[in-house]
C-alpha positions in Angstrom: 158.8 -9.1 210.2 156.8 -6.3 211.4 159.9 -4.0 211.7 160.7 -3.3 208.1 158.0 -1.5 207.3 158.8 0.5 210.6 162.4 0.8 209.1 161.1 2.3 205.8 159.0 4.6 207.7 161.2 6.0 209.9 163.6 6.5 206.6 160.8 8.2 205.2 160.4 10.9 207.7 164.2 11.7 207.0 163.5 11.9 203.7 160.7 14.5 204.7 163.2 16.2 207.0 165.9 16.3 203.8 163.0 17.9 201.4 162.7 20.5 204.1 166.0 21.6 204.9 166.7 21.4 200.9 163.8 23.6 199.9 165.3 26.2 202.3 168.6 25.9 200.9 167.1 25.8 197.2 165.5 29.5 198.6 168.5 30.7 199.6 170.7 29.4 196.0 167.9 31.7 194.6 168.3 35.0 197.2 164.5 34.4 198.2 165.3 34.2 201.5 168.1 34.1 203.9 170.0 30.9 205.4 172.4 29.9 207.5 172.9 26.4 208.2 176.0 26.7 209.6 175.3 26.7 213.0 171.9 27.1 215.4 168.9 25.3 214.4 169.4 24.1 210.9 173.0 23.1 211.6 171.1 20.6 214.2 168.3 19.4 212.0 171.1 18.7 209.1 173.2 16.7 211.2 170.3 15.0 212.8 168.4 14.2 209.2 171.8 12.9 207.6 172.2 10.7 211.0 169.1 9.1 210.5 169.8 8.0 207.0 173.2 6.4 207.8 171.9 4.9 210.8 169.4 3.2 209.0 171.5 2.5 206.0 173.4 0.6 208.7 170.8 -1.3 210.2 169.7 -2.6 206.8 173.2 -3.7 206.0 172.7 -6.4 208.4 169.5 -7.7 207.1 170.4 -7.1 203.7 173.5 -9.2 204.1 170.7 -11.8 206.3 169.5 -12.3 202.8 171.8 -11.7 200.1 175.0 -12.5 201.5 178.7 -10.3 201.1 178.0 -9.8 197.5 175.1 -7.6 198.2 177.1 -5.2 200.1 180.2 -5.1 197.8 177.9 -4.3 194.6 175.8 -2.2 196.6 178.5 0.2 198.0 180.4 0.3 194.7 177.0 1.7 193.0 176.4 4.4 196.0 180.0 5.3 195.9 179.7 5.6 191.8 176.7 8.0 192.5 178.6 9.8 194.9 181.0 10.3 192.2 178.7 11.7 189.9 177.3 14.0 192.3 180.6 15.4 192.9 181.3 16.1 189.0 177.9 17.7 188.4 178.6 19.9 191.8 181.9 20.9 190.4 180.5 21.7 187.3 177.3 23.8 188.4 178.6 25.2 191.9 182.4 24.7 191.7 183.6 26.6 195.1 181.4 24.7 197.2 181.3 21.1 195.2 180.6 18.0 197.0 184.2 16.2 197.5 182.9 13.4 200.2 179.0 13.7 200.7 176.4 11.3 202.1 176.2 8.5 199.0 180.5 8.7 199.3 180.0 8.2 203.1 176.8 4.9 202.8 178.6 3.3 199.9 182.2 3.1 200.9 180.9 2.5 205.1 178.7 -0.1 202.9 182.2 -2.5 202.4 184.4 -1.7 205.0 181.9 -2.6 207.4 182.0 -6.2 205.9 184.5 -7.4 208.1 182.8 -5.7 211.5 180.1 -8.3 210.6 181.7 -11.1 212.1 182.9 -9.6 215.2 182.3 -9.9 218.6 179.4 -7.3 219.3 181.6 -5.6 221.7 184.4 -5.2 219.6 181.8 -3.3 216.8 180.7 -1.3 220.0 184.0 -0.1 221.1 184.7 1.2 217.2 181.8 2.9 217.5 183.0 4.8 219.7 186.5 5.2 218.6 185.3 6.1 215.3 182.8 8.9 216.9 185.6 10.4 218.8 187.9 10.9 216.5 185.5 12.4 214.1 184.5 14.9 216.7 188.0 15.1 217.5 189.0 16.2 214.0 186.5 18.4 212.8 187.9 20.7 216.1 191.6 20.5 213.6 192.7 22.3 210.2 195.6 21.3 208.1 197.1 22.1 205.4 196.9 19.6 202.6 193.6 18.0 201.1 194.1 14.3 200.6 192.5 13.4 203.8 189.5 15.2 203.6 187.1 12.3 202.6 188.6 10.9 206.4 187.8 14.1 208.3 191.2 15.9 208.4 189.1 19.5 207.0 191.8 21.6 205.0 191.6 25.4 206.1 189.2 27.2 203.8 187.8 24.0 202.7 183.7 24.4 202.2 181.2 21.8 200.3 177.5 21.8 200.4 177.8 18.6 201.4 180.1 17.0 203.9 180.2 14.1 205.3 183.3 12.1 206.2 184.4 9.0 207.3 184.9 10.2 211.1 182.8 10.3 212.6 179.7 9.3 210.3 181.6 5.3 210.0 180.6 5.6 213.6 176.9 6.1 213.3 176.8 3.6 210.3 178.0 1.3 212.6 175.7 2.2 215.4 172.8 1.0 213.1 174.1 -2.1 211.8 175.2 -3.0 216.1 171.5 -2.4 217.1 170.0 -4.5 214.2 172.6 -7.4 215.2 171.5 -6.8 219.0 167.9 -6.6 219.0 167.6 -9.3 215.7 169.6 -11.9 218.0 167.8 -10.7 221.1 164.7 -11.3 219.2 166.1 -14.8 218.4 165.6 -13.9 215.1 169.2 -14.5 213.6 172.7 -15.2 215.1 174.8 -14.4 212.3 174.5 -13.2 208.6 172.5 -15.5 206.6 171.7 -18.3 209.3 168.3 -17.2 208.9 167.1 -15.8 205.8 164.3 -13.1 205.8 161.9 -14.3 203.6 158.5 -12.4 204.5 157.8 -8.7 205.3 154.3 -7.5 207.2 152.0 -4.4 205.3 152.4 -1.3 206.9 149.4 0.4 208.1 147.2 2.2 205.7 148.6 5.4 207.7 151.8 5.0 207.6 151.7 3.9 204.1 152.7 7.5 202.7 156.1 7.5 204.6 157.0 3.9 203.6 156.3 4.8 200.3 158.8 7.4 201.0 161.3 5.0 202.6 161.6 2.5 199.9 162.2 5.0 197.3 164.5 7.3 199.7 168.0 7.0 196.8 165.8 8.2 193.4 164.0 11.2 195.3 167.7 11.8 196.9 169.2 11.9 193.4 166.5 14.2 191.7 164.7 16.1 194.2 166.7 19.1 194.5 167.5 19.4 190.6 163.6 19.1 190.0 163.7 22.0 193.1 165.9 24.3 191.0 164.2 23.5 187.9 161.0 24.5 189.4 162.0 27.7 191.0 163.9 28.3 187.5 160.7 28.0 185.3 159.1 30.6 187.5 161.3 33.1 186.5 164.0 33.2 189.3 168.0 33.5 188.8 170.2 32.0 191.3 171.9 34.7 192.9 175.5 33.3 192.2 
């Protein structure tokens, strides 16, 4: 099938788009340079990188679980969420005010199994909790309140800040969104009708041009887990103190 190796490109240019918008931010930990990314430009590019990634990470749930069944997806999202985990210790640890509490792998790997049983639902049914699931997110992040246990949902504490934030609502939504277009235009295709009726058992080279991003694509979680410590570390060796 011809479009996986589009599917690890386009993943690659987000991770091209994450390196960028983290070597600013890796800058500014540093006082090199000055940035916001809480609203204007960089706001948009952040929310639009981190959307590609989870819509994709949605799309390939469906093949994935084409080939490798529920399992996949349970052991899969358990070892994203476990990542996710770790992230948020050695945030706490090295950044405390602004840890990660519910970031992107915490988003992927627990949307991973709760969108198990969405796979055998009517197509419009998964469309309609797109939606929902959008709305309410958007809907929430408008809201404070005043205890934390929610937070990993999308009900934002007052005061609350992480460097990386990405909670259930709406992002379940755009998780969704991928894995409802792979099931559409896969069944349009005739190329499956449900999970696992048709096995995907070959995948086409990319072209020699676009090999650089695929490359990029299949490898998208181990650069996600040590390209912005290798960042720091680089910045560090040349003789530059973060400014916190």
């Amino acid at each position: 099938m011809s479009r996986l190796w589009k599917l690890d490109f386009c993943r690659g240019a987000a991770v091209i788009a994450m390196l960028a918008f983290n070597w600013q931010a890796a800058l500014d930990f540093f006082g090199l340079r000055s940035f916001d990314y809480s609203q204007g430009f960089w706001w948009w590019f952040a929310r639009a990188t981190v959307a590609a990634f989870v819509f994709i990470a949605g799309f390939s749930m469906w093949l994935a679980v084409e080939k490798h069944g529920n399992g996949w997806a349970i052991k899969r999202g358990v070892m994203l969420f476990t990542l996710g985990l770790a992230i948020t210790l050695a945030t706490w640890v090295f950044v405390r005010q602004s840890f990660v509490v519910f970031g992107v792998l915490h988003l992927i790997g627990l949307s991973t199994i709760i969108t198990i049983p969405f796979l055998k639902m009517p197509r419009n049914a998964v469309l309609l909790s797109v939606i929902a699931a959008i709305t309410a997110g958007v809907t929430l992040s408008t809201v404070t309140v005043g205890f934390p246990w929610l937070v990993w949902l999308g009900f934002i504490p007052a005061g609350f800040s992480s460097i990386d934030y990405e909670p259930l609502l709406p992002w379940f939504g755009v998780f969704l969104a991928g894995l409802w277009v792979a099931r559409v235009t896969l069944e349009r295709d005739g190329t499956s009708r449900t999970p696992r009726s048709t096995p995907i058992t070959s995948v086409s080279a990319s072209p020699a041009l676009a090999s650089p991003l695929c490359f990029l694509g299949r490898h998208s979680l181990a650069i996600y887990l040590i390209h912005q410590p290798l960042l720091v570390a680089a910045l560090a060796l040349f003789g530059f103190i973060p400014k916190f």
